[in-house]
Backbone as CSV, one residue per row, in Angstrom:
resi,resn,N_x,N_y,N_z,CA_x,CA_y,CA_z,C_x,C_y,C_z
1,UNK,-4.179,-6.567,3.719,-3.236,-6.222,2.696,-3.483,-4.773,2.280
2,UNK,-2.942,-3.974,2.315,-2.776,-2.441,2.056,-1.811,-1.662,1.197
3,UNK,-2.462,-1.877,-0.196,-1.412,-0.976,-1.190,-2.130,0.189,-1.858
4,UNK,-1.216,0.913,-3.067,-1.516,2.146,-2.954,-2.516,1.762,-3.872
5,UNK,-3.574,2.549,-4.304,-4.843,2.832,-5.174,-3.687,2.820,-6.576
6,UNK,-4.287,1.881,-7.587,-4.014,1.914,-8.851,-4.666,3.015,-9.602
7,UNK,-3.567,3.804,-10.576,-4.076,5.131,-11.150,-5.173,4.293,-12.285
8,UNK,-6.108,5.306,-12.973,-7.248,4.602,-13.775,-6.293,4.732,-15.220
9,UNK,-6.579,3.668,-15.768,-6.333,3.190,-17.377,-6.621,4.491,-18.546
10,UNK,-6.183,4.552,-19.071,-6.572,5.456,-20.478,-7.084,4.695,-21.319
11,UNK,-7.650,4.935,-21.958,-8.027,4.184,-23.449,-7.671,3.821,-24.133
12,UNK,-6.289,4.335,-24.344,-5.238,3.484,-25.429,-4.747,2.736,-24.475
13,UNK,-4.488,2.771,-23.121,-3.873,1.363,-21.985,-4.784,0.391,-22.174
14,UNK,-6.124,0.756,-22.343,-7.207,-0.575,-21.836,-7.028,-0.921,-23.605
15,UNK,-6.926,-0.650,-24.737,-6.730,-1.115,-25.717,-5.535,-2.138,-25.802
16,UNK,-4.170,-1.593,-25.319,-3.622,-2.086,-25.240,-3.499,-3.592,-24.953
17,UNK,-3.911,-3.341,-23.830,-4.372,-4.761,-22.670,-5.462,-5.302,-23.145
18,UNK,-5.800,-4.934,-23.779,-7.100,-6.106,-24.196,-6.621,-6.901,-25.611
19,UNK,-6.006,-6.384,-25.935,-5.309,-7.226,-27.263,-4.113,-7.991,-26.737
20,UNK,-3.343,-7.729,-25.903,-2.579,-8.425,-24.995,-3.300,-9.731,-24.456
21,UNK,-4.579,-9.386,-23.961,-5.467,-10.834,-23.302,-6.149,-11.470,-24.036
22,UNK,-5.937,-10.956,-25.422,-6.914,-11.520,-26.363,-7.014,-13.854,-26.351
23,UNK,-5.422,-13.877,-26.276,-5.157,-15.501,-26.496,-4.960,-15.876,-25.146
24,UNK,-5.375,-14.927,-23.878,-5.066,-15.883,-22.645,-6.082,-16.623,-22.295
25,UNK,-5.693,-17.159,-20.973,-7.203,-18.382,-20.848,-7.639,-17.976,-19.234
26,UNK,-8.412,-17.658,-18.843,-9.068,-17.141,-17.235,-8.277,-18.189,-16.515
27,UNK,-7.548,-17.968,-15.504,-6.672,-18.129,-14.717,-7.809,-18.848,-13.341
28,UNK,-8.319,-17.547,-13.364,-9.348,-17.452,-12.070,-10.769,-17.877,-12.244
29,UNK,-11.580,-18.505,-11.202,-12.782,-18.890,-11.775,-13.815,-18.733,-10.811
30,UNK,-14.967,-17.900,-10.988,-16.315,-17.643,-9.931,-17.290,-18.494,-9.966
31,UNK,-17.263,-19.602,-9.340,-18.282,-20.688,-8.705,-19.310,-19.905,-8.471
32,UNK,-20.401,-21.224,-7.694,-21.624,-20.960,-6.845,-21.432,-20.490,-5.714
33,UNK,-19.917,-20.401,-4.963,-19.336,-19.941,-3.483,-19.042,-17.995,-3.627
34,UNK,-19.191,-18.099,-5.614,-18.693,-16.562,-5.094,-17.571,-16.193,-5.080
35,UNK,-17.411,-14.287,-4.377,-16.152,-13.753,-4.094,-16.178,-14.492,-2.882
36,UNK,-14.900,-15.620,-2.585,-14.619,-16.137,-1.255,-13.168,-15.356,-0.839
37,UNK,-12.369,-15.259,0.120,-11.038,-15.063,0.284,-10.073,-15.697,-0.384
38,UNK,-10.438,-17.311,-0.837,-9.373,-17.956,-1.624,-9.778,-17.691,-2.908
39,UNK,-10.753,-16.914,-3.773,-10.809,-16.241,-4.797,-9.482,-15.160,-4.665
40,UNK,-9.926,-14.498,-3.562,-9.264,-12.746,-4.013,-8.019,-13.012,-3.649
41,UNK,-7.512,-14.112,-3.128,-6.195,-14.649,-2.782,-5.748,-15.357,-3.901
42,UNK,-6.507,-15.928,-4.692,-5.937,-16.681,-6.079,-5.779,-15.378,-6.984
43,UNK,-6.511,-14.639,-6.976,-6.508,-13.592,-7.948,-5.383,-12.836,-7.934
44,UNK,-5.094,-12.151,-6.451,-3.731,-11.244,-6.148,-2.760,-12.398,-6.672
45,UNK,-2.757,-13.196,-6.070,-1.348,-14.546,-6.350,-0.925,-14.305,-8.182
46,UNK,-1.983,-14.635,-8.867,-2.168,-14.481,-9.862,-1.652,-13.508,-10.965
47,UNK,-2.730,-12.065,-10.306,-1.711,-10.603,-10.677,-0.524,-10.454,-10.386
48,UNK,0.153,-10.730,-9.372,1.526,-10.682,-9.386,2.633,-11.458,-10.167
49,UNK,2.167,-12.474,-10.660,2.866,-13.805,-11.331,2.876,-12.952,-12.894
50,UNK,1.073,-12.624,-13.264,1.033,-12.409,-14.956,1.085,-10.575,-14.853
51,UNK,0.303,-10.481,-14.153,0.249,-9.045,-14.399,-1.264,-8.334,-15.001
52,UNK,-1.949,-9.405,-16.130,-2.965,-9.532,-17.106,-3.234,-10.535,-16.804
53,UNK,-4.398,-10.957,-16.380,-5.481,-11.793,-16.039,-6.955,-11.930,-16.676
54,UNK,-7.362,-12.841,-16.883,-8.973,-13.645,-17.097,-9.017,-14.072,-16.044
55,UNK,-10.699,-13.328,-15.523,-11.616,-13.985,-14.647,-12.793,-14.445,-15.488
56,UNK,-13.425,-15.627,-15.438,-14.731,-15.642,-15.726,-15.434,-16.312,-14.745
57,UNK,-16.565,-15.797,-15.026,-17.520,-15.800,-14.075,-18.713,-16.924,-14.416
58,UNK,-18.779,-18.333,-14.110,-19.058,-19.629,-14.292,-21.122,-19.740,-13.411
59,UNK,-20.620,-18.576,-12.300,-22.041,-18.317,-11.779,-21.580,-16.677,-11.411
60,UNK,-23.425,-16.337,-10.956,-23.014,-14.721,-10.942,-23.080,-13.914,-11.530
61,UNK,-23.743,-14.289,-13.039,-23.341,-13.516,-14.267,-24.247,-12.384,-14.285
62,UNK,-25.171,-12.410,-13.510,-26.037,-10.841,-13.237,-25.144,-10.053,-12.330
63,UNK,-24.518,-10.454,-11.450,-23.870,-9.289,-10.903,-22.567,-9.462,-10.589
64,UNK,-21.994,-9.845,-11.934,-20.635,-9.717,-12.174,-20.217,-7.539,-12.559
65,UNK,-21.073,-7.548,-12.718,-20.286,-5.399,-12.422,-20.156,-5.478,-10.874
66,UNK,-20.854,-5.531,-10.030,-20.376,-5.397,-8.476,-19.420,-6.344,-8.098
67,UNK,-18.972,-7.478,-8.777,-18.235,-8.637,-8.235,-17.117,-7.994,-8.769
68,UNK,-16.679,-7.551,-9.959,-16.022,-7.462,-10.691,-15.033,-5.698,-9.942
69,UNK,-16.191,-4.823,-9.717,-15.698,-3.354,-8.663,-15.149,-4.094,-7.192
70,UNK,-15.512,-5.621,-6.665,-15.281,-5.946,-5.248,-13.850,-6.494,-5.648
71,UNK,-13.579,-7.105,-6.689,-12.255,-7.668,-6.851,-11.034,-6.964,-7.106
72,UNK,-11.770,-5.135,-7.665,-10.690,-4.249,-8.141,-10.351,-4.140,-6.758
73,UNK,-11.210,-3.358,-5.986,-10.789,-3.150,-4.659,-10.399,-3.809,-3.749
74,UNK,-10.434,-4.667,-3.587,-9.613,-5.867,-2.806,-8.057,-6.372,-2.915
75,UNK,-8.424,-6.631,-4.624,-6.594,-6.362,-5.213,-5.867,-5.346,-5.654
76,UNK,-6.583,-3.950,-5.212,-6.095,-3.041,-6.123,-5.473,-3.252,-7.692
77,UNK,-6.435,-3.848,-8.059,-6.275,-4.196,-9.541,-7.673,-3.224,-10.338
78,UNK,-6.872,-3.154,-11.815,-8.135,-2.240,-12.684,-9.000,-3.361,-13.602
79,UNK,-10.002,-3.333,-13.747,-10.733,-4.159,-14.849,-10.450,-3.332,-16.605
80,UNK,-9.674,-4.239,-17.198,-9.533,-3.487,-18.119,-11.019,-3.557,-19.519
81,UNK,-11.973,-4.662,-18.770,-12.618,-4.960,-19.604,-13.538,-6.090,-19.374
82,UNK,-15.090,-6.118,-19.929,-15.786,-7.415,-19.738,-16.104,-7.614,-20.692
83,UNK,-16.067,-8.836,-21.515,-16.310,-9.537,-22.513,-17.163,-10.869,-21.781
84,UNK,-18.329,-10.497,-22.489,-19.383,-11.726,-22.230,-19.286,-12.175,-20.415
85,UNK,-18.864,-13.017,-20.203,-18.379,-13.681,-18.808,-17.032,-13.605,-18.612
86,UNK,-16.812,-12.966,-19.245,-15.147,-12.816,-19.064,-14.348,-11.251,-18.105
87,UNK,-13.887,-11.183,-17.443,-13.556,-10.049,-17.118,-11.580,-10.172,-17.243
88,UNK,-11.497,-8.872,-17.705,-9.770,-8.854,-17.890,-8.924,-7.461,-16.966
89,UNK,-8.061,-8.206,-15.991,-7.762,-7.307,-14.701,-6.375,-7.356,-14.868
90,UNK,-5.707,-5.829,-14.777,-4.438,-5.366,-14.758,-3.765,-4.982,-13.278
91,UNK,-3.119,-5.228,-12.714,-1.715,-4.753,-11.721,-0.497,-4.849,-12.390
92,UNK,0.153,-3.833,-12.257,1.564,-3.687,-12.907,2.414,-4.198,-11.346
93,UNK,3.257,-4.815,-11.822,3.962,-5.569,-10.715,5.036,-3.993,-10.018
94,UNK,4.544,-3.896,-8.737,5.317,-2.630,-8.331,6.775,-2.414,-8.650
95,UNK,7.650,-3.864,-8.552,9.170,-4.180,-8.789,9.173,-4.104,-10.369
96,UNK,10.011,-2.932,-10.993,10.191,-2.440,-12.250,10.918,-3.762,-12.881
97,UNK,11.670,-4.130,-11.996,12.212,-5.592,-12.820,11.669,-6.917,-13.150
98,UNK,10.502,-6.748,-12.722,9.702,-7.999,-12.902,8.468,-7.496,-13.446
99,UNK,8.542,-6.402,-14.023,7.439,-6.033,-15.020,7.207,-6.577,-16.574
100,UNK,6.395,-7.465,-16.364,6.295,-7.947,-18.450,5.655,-7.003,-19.208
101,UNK,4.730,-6.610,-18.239,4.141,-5.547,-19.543,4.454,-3.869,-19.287
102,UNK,4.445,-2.997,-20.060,4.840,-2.129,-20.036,3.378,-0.989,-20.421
103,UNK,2.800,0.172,-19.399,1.778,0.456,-20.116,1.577,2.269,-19.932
């Protein structure tokens, strides 16, 4: 899968988005298996549907910063943020008409 590099967040974007994810619920979930393919395949599936996503990380929790940089790059998605075990990941849906959030 090959898309373009997502530009990096500003500070008032990652504010944004984090008060946006404040009431969502992690979509996605990191077992004892890890980053598998049907992770980073649930995840893209995912970003494209919400846009704003919860991952948490159930195992892993020491090296959820490298799990968390393997998932940006894989989905070309940005981490807008880690809270505890929680990580919160942005893709703006490329099709302007099926964009919910605006940033």
């Amino acid at each position: 899968m090959i898309r373009q590099n997502m530009n990096p967040l500003t500070i008032e974007q990652k504010r944004k988005l984090k008060s946006l994810a404040h009431h969502r619920k992690p979509v996605v979930y990191i077992g004892q298996n890890g980053i598998t393919e049907g992770v980073i395949e649930a995840t893209d599936k995912a970003l494209t549907a919400h846009e704003l996503i919860k991952v948490k990380f159930i195992d892993f929790k020491d090296e959820k910063k490298s799990l968390v940089q393997n998932i940006e790059e894989k989905t070309n998605s940005a981490c807008v943020s880690i809270i505890g075990n929680i990580a919160i990941f942005f893709r703006q849906n490329p099709d302007s008409k099926k964009r919910q959030i605006d940033v």
